[in-house]
One Martini backbone bead per residue (centre of mass of N, CA, C, O) as a GRO file, in nm:
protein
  188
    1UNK     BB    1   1.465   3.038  -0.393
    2UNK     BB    2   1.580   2.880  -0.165
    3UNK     BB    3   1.616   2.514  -0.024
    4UNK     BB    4   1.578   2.374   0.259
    5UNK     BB    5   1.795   2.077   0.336
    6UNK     BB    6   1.701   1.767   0.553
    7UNK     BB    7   1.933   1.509   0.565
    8UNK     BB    8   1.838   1.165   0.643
    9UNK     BB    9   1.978   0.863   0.586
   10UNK     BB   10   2.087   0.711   0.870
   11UNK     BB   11   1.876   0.742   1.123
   12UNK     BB   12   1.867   0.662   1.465
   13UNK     BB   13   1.608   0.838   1.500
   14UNK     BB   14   1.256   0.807   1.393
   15UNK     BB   15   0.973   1.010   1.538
   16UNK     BB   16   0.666   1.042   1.691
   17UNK     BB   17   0.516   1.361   1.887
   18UNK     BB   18   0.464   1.516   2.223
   19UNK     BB   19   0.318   1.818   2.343
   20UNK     BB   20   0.108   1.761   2.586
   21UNK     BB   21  -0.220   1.708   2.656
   22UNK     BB   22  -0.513   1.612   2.598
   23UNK     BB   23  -0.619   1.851   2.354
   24UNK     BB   24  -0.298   2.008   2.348
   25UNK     BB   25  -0.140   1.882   2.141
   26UNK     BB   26   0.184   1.840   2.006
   27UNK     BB   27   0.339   1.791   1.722
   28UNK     BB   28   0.588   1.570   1.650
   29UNK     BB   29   0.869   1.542   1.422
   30UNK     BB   30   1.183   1.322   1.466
   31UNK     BB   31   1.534   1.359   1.410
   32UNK     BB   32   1.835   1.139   1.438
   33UNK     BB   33   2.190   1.218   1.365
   34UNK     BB   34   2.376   1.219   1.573
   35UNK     BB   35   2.422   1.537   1.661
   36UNK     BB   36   2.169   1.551   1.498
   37UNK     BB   37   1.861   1.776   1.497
   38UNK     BB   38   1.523   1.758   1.477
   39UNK     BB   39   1.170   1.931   1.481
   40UNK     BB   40   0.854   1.912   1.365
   41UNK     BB   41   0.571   2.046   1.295
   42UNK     BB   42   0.234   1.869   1.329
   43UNK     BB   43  -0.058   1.736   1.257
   44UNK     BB   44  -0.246   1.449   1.381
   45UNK     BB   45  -0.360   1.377   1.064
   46UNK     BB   46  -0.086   1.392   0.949
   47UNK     BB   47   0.012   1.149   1.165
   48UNK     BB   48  -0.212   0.919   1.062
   49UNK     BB   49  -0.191   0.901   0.770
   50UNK     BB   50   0.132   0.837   0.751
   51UNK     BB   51   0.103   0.581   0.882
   52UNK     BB   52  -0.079   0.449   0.722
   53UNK     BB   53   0.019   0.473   0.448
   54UNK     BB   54   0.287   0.355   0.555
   55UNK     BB   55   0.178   0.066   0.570
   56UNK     BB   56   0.002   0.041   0.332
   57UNK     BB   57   0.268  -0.011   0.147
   58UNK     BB   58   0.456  -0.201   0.287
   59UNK     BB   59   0.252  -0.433   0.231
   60UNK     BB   60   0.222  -0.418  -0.100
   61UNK     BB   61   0.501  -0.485  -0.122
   62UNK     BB   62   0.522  -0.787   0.053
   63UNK     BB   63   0.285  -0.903  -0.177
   64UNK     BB   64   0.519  -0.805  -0.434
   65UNK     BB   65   0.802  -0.964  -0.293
   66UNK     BB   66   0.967  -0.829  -0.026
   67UNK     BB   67   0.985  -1.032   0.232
   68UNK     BB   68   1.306  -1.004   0.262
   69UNK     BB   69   1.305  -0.695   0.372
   70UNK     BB   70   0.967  -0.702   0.485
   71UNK     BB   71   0.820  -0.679   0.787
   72UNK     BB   72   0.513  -0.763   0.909
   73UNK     BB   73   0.625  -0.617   1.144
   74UNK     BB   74   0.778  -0.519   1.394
   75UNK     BB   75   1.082  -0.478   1.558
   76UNK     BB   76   1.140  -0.495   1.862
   77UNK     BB   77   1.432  -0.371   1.863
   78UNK     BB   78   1.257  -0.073   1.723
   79UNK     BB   79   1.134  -0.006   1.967
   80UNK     BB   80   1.029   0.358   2.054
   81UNK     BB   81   0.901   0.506   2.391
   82UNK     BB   82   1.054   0.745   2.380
   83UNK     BB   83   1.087   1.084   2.440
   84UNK     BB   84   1.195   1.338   2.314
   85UNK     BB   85   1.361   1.535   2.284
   86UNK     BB   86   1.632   1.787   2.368
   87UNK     BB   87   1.514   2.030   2.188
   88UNK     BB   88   1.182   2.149   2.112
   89UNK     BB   89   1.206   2.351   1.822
   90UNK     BB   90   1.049   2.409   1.538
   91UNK     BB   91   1.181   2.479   1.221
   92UNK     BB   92   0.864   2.364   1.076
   93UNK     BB   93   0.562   2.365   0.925
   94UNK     BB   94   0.369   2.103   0.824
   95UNK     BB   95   0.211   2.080   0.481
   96UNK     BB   96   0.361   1.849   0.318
   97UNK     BB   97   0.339   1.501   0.225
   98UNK     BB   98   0.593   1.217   0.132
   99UNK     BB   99   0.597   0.885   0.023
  100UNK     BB  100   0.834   0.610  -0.068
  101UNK     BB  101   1.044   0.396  -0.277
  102UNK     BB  102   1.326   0.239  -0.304
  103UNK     BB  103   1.453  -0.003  -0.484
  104UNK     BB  104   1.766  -0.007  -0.500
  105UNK     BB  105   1.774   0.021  -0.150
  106UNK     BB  106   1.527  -0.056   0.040
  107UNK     BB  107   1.378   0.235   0.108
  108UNK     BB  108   1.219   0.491   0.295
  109UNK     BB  109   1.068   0.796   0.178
  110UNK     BB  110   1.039   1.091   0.356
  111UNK     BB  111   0.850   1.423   0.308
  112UNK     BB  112   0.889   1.709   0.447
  113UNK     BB  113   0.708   2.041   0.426
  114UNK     BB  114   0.721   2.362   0.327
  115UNK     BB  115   0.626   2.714   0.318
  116UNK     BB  116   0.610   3.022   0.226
  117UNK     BB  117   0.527   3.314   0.464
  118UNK     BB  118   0.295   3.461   0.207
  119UNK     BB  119   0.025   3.589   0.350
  120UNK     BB  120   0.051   3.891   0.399
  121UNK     BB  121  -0.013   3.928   0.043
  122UNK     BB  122  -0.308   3.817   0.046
  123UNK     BB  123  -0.414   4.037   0.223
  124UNK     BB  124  -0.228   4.249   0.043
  125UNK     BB  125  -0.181   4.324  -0.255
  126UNK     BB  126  -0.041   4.647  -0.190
  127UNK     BB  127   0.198   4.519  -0.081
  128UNK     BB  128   0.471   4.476  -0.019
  129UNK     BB  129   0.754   4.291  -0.090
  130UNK     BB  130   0.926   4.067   0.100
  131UNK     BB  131   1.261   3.985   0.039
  132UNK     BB  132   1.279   3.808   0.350
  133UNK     BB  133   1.169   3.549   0.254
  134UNK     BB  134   1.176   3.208   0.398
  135UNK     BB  135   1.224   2.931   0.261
  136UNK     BB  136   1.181   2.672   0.196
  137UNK     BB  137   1.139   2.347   0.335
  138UNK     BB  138   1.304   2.010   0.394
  139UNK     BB  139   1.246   1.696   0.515
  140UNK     BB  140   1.469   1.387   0.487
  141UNK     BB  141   1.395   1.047   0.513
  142UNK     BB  142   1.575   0.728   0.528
  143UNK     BB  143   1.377   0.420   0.602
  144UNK     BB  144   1.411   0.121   0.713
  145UNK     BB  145   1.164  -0.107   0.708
  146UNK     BB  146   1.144  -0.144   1.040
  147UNK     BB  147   1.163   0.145   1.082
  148UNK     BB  148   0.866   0.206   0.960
  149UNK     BB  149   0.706  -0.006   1.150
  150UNK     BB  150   0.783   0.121   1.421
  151UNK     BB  151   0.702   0.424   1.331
  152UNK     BB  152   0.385   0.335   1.284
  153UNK     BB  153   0.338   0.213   1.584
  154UNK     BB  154   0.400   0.486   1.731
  155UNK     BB  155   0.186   0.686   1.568
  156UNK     BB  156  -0.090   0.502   1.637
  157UNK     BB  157  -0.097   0.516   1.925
  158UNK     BB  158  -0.094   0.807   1.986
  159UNK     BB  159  -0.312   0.913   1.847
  160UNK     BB  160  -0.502   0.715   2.025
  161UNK     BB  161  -0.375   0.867   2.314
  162UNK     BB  162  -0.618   1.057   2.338
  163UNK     BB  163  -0.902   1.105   2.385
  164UNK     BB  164  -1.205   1.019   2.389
  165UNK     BB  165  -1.504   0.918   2.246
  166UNK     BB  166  -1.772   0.940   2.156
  167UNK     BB  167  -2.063   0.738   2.139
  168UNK     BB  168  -2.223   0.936   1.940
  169UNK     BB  169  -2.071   1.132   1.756
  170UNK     BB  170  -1.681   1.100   1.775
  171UNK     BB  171  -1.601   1.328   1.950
  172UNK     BB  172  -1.411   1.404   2.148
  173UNK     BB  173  -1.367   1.459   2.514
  174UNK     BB  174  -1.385   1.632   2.770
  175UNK     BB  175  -1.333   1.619   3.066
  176UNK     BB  176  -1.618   1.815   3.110
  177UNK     BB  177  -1.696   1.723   2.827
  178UNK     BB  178  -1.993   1.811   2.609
  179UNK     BB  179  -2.170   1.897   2.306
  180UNK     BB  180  -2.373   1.706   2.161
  181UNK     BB  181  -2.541   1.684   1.821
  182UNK     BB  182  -2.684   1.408   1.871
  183UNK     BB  183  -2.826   1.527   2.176
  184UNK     BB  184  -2.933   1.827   2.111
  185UNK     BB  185  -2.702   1.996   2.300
  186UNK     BB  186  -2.630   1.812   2.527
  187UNK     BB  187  -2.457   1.720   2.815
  188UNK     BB  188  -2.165   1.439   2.898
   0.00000   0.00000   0.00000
């Protein structure tokens, strides 16, 4: 089974996005080159990881010598709070997030993955295998320093524009309150 890959080498821009309001959002990662565009759908925690870990990897980098190359903050005219594209129709959810550093040519690398579609074989031992189960996917962004910085700076407040957390608990709260279990299952 062939793996489907989605390549970005030096895209115009790749950010975190959401569609939905707090507590009911969906995430999603977004490249566009030229007249490419994907989008991928991932959890909440998947994108405040691959934020912190890639900001601190860039940080690691920068202590250990590539100061030339790697900004300590973001820089402003990379900052994109720009919505998402249309149209937003996720191509596959990713499963597993891998990022890394070329040496070469000092550039970050992003790779979202999906995993083949084969749960229904998990649930019945004895069914058959649908020969047209759909191959992984793949999608790889290669983002110089700057913009994994910025890309950092709005993953990380999106993820905070959530719902706000309990004070006594830290689950999110919703409009209507919630059932705080350190308050012994009253509502706040």
């Amino acid at each position: 089974m062939d793996e489907r890959l989605y390549d970005f080498q030096a895209p115009d821009r790749f950010v975190a996005g959401t569609v939905g309001r707090p507590g009911e959002r969906t995430f999603f990662l977004q490249a566009r080159q030229g007249r490419r565009l994907i989008s991928v759908a991932l959890e909440k925690q998947q994108v405040q990881l691959l934020a912190e870990r890639m900001d601190a990897m860039l940080d690691e980098l920068l202590r250990s010598g590539h100061e030339s190359v790697i900004p300590a903050a973001a820089p402003v005219a990379l900052e994109d709070n720009e919505p998402l594209e249309a149209p937003i129709e996720s191509e596959f959810r990713v499963v597993a997030l891998a990022i890394g550093w070329d040496e070469d040519d000092a550039h970050v690398v992003l790779e979202a993955r999906s995993t083949p579609d084969d749960d229904d074989d998990l649930d019945d031992p004895g069914a058959e295998r649908d020969d047209a189960v759909e191959a992984p996917q793949l999608l790889r962004v290669r983002l110089e320093p700057g913009r994994a910085r910025a890309f950092v700076r709005r993953a990380l407040s999106l993820v905070a524009a959530g719902r706000p957390s309990c004070p006594f608990c830290s689950l999110p709260l919703d409009p209507d309150g919630h059932v705080c279990p350190r308050a012994n299952g009253y509502r706040r």
